[in-house]
N, C-alpha and C positions, 0 to 999 in steps of 0.2 A: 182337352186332355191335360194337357198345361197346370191348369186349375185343379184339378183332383189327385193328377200324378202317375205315370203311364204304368205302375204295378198296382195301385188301387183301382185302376180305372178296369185293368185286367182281370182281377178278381169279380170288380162289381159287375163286369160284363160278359164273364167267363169266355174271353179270347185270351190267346195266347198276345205277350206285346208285341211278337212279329207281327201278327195278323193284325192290330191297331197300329202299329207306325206303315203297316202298309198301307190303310186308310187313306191317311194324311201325307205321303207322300206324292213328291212332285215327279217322282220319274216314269218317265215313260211305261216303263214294263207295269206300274200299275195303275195306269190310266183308269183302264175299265174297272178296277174295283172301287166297289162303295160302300159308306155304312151303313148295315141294317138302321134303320130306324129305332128299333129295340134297344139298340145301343146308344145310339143319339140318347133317345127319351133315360135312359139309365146314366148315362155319365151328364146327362144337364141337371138330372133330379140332384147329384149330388155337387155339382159346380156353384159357384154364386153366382153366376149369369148364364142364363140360356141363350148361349151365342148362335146355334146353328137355328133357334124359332127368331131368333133376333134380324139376321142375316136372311130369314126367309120371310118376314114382315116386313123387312126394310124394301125387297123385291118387289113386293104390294104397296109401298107406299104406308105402310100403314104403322103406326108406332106403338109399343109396347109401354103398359106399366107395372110396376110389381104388384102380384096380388095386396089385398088387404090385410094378412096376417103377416105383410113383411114389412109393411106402412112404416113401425116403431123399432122396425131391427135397428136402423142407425141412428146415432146422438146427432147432432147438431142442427144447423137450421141455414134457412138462405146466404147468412152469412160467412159459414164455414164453408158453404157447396159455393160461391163464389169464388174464395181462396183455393178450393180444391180445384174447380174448375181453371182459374188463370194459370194454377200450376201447373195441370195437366197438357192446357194450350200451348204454354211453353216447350213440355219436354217434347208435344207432337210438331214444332215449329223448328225444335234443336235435329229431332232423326230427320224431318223433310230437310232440312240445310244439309246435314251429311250426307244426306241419302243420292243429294239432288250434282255433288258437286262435283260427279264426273258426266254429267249430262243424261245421264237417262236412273233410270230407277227398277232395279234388280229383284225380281223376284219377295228374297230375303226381305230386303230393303220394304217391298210392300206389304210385308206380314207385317214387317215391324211397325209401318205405320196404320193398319190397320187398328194391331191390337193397342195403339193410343188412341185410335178413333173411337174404336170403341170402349176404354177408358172414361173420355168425354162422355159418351151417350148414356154412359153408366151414372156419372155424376149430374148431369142433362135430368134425366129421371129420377135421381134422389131431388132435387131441385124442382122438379116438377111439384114433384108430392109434396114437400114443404112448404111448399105456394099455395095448393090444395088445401095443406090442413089450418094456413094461418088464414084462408078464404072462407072459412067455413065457420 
């Protein structure tokens, strides 16, 4: 929701934002709610990653690539997804150092390293594809 923005995301999904930040909350009282799927498939359509098919392939083991009409969305090539990539290694190696330095790792703390993991996986797969298309 992050990616789209929790009042476009509201529109696009026609919930109110209470009822999408209760989604994604961690507290108890809304354990048992989930998201329609509807919803899912409506805010990934307009995110630039579909992290909840992402997160449910990774489940399977199985890895995801961008369709073929997004092959050419981005410039650059092996050598820029390298730069990008150490960069990104980096700032996920800076939050695991903070995250880590009072012994255990907080909730927060693992959103936040999440969302540079999946950062990586992002660049991971534009790197894919570039590999792909200088192989071909």
């Amino acid at each position: 929701m992050k990616d789209v923005g929790i009042e476009a995301a509201a529109r696009l999904c026609g919930k109110s934002k209470a009822t999408l930040g209760r989604y994604y909350s961690t507290d108890e009282d809304h354990a048992d709610r989930f998201m329609p799927i509807d919803v899912v498939a409506a805010l990934e359509g307009a995110a630039r990653f579909p992290h909840v098919t992402a997160a449910l392939a990774d489940l399977r083991g199985i890895t995801l690539s961008h369709d073929e009409e997004r092959r050419n969305a981005r410039k650059g090539g092996v050598n820029s997804d390298v730069v990008v990539l150490s960069q990104r290694f980096a700032m996920l190696m800076g939050e695991y150092n903070q995250s880590i330095q009072d012994g255990r790792i907080s909730i927060n703390e693992a959103k936040r390293l999440l969302t540079e993991t999946l950062a990586i996986q992002k660049v991971l797969i534009d790197m894919k594809l570039h590999l792909e298309d200088e192989a071909h």
